[in-house]
Backbone as JSON Lines, residues from 0, in Angstrom:
{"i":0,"aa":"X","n":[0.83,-1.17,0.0],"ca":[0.0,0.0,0.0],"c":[0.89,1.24,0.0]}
{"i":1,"aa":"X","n":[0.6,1.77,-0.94],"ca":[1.42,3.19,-0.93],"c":[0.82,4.09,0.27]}
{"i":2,"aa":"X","n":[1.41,5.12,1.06],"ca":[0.84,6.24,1.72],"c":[1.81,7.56,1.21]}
{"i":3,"aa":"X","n":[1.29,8.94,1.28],"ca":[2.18,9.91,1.02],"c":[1.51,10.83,2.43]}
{"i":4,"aa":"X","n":[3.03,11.06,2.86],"ca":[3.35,11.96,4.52],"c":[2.55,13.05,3.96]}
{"i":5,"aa":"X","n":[1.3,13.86,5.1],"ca":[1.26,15.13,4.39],"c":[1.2,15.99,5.83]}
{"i":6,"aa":"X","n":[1.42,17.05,5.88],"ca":[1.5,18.11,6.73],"c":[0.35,18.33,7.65]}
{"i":7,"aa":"X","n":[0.33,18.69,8.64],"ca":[-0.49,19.01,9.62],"c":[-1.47,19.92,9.2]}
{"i":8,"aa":"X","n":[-2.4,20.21,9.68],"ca":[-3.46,21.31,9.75],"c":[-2.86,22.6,10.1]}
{"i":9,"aa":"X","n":[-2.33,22.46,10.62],"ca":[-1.41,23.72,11.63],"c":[-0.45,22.97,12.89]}
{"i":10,"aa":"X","n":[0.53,23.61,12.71],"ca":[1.82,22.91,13.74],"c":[1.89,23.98,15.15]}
{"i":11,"aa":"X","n":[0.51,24.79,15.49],"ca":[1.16,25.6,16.39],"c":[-0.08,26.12,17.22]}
{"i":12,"aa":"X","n":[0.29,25.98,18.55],"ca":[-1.38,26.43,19.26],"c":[-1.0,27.81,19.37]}
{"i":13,"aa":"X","n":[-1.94,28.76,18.72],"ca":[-1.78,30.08,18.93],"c":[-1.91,30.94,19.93]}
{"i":14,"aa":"X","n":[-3.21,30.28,20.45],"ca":[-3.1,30.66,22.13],"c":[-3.4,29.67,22.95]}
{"i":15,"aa":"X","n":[-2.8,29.89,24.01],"ca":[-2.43,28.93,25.08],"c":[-3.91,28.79,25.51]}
{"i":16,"aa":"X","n":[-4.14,27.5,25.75],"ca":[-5.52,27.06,26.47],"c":[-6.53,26.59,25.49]}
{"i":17,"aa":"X","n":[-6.48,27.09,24.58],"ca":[-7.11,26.95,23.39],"c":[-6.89,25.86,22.52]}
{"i":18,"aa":"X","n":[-7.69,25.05,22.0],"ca":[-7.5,23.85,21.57],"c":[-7.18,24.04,19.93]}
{"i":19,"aa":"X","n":[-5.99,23.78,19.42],"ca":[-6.34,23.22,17.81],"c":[-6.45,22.14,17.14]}
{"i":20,"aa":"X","n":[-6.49,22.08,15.78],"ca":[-7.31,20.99,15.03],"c":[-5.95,20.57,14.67]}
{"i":21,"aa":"X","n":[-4.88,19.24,15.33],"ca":[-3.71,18.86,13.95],"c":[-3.84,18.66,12.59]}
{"i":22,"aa":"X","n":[-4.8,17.44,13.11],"ca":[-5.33,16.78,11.94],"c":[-7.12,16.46,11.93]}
{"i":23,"aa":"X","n":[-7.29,16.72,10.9],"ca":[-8.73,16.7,10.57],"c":[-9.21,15.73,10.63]}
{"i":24,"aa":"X","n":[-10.08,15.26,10.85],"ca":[-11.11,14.1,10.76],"c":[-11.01,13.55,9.5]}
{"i":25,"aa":"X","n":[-11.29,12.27,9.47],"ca":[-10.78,11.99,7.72],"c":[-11.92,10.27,7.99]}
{"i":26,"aa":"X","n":[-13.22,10.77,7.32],"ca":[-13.86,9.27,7.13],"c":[-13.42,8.26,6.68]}
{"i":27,"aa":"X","n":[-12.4,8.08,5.55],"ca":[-11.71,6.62,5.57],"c":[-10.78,6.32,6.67]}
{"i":28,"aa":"X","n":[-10.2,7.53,7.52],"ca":[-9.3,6.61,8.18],"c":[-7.71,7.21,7.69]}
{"i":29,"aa":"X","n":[-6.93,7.47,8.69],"ca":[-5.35,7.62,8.28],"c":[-4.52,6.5,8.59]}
{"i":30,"aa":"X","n":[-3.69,6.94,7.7],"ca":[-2.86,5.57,7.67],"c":[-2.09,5.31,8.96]}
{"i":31,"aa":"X","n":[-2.01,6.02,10.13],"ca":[-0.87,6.18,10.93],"c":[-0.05,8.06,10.98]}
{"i":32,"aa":"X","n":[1.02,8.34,11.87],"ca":[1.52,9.35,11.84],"c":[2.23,9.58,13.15]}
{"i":33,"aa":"X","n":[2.45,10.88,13.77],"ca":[2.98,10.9,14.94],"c":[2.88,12.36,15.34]}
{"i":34,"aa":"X","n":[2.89,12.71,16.45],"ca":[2.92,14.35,17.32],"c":[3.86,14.18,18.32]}
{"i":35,"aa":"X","n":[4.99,15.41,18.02],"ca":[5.99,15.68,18.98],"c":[6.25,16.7,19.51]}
{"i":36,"aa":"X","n":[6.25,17.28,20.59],"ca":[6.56,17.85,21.71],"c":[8.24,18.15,21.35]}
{"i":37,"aa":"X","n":[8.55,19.26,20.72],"ca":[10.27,19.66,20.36],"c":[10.45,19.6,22.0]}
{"i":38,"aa":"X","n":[12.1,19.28,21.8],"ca":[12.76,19.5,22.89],"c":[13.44,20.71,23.51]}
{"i":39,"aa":"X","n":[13.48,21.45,22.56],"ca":[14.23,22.82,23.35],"c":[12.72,23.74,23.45]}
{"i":40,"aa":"X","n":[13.33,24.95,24.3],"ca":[12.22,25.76,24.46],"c":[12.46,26.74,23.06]}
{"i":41,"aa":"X","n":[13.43,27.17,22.61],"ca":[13.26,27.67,21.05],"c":[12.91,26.88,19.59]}
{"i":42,"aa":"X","n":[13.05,25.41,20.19],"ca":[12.34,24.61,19.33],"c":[10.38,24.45,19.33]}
{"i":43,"aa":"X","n":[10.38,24.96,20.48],"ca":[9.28,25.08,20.82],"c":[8.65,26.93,20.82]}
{"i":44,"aa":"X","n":[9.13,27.5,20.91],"ca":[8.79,28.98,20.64],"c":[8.77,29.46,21.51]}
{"i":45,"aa":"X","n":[8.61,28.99,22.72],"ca":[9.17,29.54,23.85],"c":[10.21,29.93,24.51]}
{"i":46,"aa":"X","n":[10.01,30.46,25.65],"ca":[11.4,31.18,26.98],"c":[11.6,29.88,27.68]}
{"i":47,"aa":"X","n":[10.69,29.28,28.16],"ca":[10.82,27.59,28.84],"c":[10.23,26.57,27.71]}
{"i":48,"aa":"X","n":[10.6,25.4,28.2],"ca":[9.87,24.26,27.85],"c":[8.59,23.86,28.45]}
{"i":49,"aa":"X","n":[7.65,23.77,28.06],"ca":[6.94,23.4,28.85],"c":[6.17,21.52,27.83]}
{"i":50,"aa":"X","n":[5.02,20.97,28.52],"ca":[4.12,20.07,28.32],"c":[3.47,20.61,27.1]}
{"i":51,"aa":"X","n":[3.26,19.77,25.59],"ca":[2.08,19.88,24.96],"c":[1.01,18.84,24.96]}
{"i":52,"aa":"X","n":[-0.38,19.41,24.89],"ca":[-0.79,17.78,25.08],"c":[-1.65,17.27,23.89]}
{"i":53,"aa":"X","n":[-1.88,16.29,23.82],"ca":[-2.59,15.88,22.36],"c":[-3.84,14.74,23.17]}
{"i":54,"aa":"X","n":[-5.21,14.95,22.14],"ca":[-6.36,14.2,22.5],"c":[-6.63,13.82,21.2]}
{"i":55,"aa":"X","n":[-6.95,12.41,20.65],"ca":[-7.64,11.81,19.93],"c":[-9.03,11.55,19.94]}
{"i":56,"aa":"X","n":[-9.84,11.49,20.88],"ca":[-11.1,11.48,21.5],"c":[-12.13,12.84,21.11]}
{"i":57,"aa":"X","n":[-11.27,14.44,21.61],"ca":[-12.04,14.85,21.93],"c":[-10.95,16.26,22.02]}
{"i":58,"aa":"X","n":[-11.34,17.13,22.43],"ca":[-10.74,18.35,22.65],"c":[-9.55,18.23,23.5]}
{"i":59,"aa":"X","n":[-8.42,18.66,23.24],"ca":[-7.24,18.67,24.27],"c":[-7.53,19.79,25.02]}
{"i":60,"aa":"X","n":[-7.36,19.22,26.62],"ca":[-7.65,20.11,27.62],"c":[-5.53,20.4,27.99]}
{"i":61,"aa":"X","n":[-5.45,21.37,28.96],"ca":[-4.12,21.46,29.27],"c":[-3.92,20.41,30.77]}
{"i":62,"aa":"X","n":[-4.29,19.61,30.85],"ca":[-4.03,18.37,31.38],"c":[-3.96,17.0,31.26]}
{"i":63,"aa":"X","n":[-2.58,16.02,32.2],"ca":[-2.72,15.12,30.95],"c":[-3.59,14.13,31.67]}
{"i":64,"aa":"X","n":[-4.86,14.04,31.75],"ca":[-5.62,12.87,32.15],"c":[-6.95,12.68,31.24]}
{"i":65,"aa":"X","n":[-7.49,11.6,31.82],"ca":[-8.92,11.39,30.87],"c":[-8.38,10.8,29.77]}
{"i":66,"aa":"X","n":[-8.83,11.25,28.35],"ca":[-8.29,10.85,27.05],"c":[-7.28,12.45,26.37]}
{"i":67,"aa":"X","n":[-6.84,13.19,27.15],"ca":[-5.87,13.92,26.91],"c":[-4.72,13.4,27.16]}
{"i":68,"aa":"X","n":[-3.22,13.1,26.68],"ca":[-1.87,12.95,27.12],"c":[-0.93,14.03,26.56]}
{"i":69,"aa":"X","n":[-0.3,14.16,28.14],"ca":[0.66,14.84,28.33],"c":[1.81,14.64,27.77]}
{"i":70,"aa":"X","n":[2.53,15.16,26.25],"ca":[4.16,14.96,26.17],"c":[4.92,16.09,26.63]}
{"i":71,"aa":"X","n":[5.59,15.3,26.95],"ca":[7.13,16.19,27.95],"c":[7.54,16.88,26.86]}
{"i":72,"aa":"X","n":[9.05,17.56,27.06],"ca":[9.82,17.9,25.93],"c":[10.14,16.74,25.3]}
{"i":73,"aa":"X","n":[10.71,16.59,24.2],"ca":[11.18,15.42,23.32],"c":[10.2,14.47,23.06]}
{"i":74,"aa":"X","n":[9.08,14.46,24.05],"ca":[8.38,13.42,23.61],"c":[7.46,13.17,22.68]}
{"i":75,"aa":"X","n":[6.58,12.03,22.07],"ca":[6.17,11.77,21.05],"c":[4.52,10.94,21.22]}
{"i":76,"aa":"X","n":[3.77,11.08,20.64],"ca":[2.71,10.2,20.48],"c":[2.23,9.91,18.83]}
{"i":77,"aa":"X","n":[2.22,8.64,18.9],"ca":[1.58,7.81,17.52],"c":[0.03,7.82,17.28]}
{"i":78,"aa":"X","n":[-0.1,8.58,15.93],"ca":[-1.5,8.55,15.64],"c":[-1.92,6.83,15.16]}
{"i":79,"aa":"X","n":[-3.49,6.84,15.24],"ca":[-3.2,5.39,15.36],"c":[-4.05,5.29,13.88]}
{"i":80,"aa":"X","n":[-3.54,3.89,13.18],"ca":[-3.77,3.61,11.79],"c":[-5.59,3.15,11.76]}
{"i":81,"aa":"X","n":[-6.06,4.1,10.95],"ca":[-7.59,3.48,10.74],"c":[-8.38,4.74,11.69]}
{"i":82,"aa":"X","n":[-7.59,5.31,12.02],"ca":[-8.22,6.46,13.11],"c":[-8.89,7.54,12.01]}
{"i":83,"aa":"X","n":[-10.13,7.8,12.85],"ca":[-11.49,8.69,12.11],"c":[-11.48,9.86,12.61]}
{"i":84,"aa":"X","n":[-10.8,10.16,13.89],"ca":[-10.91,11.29,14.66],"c":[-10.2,12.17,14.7]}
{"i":85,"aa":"X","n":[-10.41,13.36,14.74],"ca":[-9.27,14.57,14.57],"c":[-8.4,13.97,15.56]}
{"i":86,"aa":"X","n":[-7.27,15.44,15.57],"ca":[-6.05,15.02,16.75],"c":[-6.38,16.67,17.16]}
{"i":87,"aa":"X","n":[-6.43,16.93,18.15],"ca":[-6.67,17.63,18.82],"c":[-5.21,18.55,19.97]}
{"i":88,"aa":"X","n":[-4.81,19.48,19.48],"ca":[-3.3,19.58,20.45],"c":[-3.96,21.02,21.17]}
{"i":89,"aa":"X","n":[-3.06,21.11,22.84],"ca":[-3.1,22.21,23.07],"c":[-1.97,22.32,24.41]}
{"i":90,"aa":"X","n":[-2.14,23.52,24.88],"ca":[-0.54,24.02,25.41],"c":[-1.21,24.99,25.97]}
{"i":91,"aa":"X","n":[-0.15,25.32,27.41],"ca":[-0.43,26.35,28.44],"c":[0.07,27.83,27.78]}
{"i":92,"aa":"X","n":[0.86,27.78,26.43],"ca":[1.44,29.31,26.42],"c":[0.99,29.65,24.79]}
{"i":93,"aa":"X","n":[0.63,30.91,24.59],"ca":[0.68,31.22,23.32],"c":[1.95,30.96,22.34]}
{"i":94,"aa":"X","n":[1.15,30.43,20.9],"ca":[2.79,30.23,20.2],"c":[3.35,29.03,20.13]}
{"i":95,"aa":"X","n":[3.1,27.95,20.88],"ca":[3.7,26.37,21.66],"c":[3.8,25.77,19.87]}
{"i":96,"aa":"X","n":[4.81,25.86,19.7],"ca":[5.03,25.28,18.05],"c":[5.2,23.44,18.78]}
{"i":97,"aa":"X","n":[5.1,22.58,17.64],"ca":[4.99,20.96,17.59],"c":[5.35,20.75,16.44]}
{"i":98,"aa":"X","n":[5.69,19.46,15.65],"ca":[5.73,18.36,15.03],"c":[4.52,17.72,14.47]}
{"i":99,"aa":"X","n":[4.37,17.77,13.57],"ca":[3.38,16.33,13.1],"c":[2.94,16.36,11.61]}
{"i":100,"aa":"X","n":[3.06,15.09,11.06],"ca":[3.11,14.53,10.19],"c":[2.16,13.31,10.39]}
{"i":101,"aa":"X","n":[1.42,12.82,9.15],"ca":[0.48,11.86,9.26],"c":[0.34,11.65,7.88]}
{"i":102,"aa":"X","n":[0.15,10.09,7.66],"ca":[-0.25,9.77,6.05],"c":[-1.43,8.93,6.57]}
């Protein structure tokens, strides 16, 4: 099966608290992908590092419980293959740039 990587919806929560859309809802289903949490705080757009968090379910709240998870700096979460549901990212600071790619 061929897949081709395509770009996020937007790689960046503009304001802090506020939820964005990574990836869109897609009725057949994506093939797979991933969301990362850069490791530096200028990799991230920030003065500190802080937590971004990503929800598959449902709206990312800025906590990591329920069906929200918390990545650290460096860290990573796998979109999952056959998934119907947006990806949902959000972050305590305006600006919180991320990673993600999905085919």
């Amino acid at each position: 099966m061929s897949v081709t990587p395509q770009p996020p919806n937007t790689s960046t929560v503009v304001t802090g608290g506020v939820p964005v859309t990574a990836v869109l809802a897609v009725s057949n289903g994506i093939n797979g992908g991933y969301v990362v949490n850069p490791l530096t705080a200028s990799d991230q757009g920030l003065g500190a590092i802080e937590p971004l968090y990503v929800n598959i379910v449902t709206n990312a709240t800025t906590s990591g419980n329920g069906t929200t998870v918390a990545l650290q700096a460096g860290q990573s979460f796998a979109l999952v293959p056959g998934q119907t549901t947006a990806v949902s990212v959000n972050a305590a600071s305006n600006g919180h740039r991320f990673t993600c790619v999905f085919w």
